[in-house]
DOKOL-454350 format. One record per residue: residue number from 1; x, y, z of N, C-alpha, C in turn. Coordinates in Angstrom, 2 decimals, m for minus. Last residue first. Example, Ala and Ser with C-alpha at 12.3 -4.5 7.8 and 13.67 -1.06 7.14 Angstrom:
BEGIN
<site gugu="2" n_x="12.85" n_y="m2.25" n_z="7.08" ca_x="13.67" ca_y="m1.06" ca_z="7.14" c_x="12.90" c_y="0.03" c_z="7.87"/>
<site gugu="1" n_x="13.19" n_y="m5.69" n_z="7.80" ca_x="12.30" ca_y="m4.50" ca_z="7.80" c_x="13.20" c_y="m3.30" c_z="7.80"/>
***
This chain:
BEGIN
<site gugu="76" n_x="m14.66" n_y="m192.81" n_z="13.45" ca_x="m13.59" ca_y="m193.32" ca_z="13.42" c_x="m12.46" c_y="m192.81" c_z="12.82"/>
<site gugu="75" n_x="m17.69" n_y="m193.54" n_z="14.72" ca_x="m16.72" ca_y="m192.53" ca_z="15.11" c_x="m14.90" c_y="m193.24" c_z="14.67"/>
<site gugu="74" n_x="m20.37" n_y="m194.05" n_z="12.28" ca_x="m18.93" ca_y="m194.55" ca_z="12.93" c_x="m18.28" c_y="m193.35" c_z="13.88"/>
<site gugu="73" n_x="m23.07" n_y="m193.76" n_z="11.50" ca_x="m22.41" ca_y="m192.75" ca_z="12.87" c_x="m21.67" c_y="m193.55" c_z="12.91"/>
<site gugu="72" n_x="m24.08" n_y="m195.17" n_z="9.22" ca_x="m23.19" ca_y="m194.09" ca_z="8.71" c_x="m22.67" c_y="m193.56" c_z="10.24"/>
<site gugu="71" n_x="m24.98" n_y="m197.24" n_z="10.92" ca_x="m24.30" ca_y="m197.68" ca_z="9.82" c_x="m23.36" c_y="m196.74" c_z="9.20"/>
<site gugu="70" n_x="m27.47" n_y="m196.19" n_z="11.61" ca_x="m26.51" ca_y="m196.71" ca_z="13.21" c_x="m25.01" c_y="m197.03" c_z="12.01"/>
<site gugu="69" n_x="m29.13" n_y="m195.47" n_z="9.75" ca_x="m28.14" ca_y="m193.73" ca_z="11.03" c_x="m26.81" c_y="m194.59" c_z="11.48"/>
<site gugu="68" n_x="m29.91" n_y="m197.11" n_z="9.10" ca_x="m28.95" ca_y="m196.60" ca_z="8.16" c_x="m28.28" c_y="m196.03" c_z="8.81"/>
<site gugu="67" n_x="m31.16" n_y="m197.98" n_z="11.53" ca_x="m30.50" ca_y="m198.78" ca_z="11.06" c_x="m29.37" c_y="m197.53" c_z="10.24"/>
<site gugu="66" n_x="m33.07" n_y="m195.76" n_z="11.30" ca_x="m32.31" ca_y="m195.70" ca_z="12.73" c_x="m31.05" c_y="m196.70" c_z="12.44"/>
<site gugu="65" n_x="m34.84" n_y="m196.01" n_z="9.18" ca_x="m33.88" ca_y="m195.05" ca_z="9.54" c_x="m32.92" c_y="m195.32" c_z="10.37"/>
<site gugu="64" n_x="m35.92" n_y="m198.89" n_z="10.42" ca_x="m34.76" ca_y="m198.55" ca_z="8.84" c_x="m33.92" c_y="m197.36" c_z="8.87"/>
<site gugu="63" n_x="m37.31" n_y="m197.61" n_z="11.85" ca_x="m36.41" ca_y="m198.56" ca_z="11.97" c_x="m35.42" c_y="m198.88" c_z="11.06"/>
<site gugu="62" n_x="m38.90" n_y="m196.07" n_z="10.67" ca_x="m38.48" ca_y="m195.75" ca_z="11.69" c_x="m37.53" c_y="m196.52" c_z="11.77"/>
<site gugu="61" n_x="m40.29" n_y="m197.65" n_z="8.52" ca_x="m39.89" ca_y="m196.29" ca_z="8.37" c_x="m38.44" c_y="m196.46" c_z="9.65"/>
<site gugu="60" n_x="m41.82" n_y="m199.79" n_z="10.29" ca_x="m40.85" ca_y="m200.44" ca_z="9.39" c_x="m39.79" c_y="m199.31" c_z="8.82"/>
<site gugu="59" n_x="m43.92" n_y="m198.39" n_z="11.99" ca_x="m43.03" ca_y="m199.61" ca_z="12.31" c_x="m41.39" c_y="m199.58" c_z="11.36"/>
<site gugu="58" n_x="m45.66" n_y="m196.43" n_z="11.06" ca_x="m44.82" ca_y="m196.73" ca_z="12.73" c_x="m44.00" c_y="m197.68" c_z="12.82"/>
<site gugu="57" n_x="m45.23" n_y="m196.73" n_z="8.13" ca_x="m45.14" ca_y="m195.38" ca_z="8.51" c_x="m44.93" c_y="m195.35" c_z="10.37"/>
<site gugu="56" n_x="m46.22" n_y="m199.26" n_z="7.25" ca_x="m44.55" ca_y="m198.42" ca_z="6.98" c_x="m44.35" c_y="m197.18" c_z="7.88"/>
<site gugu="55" n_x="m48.38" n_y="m199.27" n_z="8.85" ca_x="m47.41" ca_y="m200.46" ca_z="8.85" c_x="m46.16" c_y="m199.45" c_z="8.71"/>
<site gugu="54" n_x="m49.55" n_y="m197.64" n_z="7.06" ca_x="m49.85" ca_y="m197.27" ca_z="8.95" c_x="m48.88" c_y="m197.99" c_z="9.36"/>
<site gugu="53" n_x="m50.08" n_y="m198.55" n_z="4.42" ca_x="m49.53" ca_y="m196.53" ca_z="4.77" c_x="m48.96" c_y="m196.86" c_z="6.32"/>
<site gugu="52" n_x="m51.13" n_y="m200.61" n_z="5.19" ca_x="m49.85" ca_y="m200.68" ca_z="4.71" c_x="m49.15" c_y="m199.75" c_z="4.83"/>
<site gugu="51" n_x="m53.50" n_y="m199.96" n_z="5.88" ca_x="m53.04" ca_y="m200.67" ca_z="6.68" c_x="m51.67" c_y="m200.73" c_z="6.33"/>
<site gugu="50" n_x="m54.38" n_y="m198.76" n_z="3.18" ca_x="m54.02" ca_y="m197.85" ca_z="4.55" c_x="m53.45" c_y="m198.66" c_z="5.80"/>
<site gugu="49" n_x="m54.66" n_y="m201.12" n_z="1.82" ca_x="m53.82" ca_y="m200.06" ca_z="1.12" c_x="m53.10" c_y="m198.71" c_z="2.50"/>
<site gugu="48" n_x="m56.55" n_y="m201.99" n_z="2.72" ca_x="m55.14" ca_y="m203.15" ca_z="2.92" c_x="m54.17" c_y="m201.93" c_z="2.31"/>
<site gugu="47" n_x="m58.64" n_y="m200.43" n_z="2.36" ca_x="m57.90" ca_y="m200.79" ca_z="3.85" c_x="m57.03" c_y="m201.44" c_z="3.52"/>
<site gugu="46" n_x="m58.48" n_y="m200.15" n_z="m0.12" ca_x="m58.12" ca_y="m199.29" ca_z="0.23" c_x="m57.63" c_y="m199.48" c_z="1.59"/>
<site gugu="45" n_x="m59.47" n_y="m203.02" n_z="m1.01" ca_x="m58.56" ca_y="m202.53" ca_z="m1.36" c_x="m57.74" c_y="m201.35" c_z="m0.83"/>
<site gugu="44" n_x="m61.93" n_y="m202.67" n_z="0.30" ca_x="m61.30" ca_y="m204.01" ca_z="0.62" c_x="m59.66" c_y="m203.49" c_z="0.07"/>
<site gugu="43" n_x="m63.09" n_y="m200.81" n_z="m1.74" ca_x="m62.99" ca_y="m200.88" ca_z="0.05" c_x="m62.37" c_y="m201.68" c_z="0.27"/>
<site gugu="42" n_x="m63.19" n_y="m202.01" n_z="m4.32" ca_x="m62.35" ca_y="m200.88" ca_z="m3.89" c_x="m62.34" c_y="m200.82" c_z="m2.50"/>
<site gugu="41" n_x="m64.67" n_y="m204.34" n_z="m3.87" ca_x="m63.11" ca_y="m204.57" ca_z="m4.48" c_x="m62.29" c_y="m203.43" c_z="m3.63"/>
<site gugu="40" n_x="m66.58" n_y="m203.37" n_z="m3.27" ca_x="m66.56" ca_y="m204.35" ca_z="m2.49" c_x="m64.47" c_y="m204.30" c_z="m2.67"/>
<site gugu="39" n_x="m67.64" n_y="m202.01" n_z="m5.97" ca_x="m67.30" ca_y="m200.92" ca_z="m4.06" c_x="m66.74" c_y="m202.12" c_z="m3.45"/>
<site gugu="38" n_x="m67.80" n_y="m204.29" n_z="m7.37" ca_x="m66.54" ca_y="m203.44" ca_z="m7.43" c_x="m66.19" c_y="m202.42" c_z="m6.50"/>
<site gugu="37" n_x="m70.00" n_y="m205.57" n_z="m6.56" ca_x="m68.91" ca_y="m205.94" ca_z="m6.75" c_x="m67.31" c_y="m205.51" c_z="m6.95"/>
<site gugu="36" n_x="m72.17" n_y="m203.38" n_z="m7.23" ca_x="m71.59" ca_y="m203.74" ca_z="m5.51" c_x="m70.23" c_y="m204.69" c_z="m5.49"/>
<site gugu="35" n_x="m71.64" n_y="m203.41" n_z="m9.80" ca_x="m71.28" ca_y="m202.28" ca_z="m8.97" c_x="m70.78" c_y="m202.42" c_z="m7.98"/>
<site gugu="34" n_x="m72.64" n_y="m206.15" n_z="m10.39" ca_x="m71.24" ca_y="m205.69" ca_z="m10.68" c_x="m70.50" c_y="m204.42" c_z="m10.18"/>
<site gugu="33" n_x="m75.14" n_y="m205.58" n_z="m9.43" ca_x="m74.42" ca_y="m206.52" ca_z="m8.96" c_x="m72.74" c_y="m206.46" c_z="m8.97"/>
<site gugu="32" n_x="m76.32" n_y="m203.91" n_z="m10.95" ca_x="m76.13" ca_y="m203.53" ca_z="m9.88" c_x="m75.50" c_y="m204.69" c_z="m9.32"/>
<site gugu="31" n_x="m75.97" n_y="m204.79" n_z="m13.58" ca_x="m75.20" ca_y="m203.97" ca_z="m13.44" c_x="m75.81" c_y="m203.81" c_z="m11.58"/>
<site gugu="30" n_x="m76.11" n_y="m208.74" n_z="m13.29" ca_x="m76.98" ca_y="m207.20" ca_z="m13.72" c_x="m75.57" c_y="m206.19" c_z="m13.32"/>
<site gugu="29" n_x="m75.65" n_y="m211.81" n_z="m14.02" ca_x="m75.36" ca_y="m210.51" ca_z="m13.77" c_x="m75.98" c_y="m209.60" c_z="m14.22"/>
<site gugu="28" n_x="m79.16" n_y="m213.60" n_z="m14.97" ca_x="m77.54" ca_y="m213.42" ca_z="m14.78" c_x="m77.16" c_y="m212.08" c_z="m14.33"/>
<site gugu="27" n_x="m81.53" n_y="m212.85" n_z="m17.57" ca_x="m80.77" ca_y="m213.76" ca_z="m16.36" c_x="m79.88" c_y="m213.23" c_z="m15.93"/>
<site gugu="26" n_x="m82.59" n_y="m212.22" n_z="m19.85" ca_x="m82.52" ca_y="m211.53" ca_z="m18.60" c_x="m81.62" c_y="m211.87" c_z="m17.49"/>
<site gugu="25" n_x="m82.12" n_y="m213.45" n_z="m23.39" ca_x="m82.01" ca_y="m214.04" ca_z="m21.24" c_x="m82.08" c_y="m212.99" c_z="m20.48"/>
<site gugu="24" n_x="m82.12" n_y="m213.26" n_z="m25.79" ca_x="m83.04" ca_y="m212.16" ca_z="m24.90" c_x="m83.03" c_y="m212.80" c_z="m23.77"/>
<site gugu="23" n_x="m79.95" n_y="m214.85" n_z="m26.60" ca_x="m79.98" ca_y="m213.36" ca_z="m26.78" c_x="m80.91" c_y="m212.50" c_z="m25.74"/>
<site gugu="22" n_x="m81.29" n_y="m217.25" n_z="m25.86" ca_x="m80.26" ca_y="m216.94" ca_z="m25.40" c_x="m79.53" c_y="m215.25" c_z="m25.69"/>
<site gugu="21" n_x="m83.17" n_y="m217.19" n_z="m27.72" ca_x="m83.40" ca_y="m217.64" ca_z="m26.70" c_x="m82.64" c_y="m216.95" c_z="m26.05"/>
<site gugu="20" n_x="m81.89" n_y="m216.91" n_z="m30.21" ca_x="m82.70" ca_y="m216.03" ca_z="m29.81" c_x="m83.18" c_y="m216.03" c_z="m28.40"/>
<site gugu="19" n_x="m80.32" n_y="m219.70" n_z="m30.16" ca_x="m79.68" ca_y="m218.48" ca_z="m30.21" c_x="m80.93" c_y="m216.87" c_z="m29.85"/>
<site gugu="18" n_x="m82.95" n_y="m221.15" n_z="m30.45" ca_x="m82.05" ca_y="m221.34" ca_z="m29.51" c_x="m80.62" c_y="m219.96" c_z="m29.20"/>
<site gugu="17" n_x="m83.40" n_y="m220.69" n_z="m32.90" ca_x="m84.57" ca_y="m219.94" ca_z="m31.93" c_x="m83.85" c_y="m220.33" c_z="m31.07"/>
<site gugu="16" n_x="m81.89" n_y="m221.58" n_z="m34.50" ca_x="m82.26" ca_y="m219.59" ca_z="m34.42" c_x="m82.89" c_y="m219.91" c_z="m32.93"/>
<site gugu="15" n_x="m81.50" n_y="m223.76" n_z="m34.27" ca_x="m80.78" ca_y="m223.20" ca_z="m33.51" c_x="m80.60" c_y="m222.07" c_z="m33.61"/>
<site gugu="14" n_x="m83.80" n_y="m224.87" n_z="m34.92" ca_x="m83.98" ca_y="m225.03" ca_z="m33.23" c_x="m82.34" c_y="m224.13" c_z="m33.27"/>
<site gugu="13" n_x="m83.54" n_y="m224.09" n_z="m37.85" ca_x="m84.56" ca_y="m223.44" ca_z="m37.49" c_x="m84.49" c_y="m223.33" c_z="m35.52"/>
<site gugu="12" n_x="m81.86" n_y="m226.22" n_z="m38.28" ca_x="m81.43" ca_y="m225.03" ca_z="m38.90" c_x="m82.71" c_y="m223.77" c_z="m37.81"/>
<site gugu="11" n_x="m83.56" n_y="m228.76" n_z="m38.17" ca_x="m82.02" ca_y="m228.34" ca_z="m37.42" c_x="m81.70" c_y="m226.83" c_z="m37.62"/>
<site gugu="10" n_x="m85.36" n_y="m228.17" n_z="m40.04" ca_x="m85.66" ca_y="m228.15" ca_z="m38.81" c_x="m84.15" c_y="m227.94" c_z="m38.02"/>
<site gugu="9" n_x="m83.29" n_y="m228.31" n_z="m42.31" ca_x="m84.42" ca_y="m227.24" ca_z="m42.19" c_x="m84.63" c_y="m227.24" c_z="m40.56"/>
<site gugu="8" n_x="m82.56" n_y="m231.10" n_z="m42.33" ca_x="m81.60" ca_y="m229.91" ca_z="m42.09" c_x="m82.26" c_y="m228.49" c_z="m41.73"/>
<site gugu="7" n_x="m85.41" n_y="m231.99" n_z="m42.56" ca_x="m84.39" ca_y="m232.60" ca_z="m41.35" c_x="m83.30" c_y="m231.21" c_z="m40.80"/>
<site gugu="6" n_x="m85.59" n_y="m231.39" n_z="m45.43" ca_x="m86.67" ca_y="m231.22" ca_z="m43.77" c_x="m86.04" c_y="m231.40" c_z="m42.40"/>
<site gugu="5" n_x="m83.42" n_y="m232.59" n_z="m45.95" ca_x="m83.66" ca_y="m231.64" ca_z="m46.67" c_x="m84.52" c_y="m230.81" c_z="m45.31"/>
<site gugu="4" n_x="m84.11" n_y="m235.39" n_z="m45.70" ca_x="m83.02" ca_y="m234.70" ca_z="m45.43" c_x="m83.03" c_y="m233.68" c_z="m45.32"/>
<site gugu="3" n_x="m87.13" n_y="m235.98" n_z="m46.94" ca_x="m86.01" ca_y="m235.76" ca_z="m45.87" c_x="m84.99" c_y="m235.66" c_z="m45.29"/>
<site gugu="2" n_x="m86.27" n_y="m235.42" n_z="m49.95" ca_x="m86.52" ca_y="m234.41" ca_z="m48.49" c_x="m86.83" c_y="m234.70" c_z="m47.88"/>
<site gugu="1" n_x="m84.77" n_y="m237.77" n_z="m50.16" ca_x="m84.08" ca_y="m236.50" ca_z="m50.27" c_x="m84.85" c_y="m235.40" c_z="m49.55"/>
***
């Protein structure tokens, strides 16, 4: 019986210190990582965002107008 008892004890004890372990990791993402991760997002985002302004605005605008114009100028 104790051992068992010692057994559960020790089990009980590798998974504080395994959880403590893992509480104080330094490791891994930092906040300056996640920063540059997110200027990365937003720039990347904003050109596909102004490439789209520049798209509608010489190409696709214009042409659509000229469509609707050609659709309502019947002479009839």
């Amino acid at each position: 019986m104790k051992n068992i008892i010692r057994s559960i004890k020790n089990a009980g004890q590798k998974i504080c210190v395994r959880t403590v372990a893992v509480l104080h990791n330094n490791r891994g993402e930092g906040f300056l990582d996640t920063a540059v991760q997110i200027l990365i997002s937003i720039v990347i985002g904003s050109l596909l965002l102004a490439g789209l302004y520049v798209l509608f605005g010489d190409t696709i605008l214009p042409m659509l107008t000229q469509k609707i114009e050609g659709l309502f100028n019947y002479a009839g």
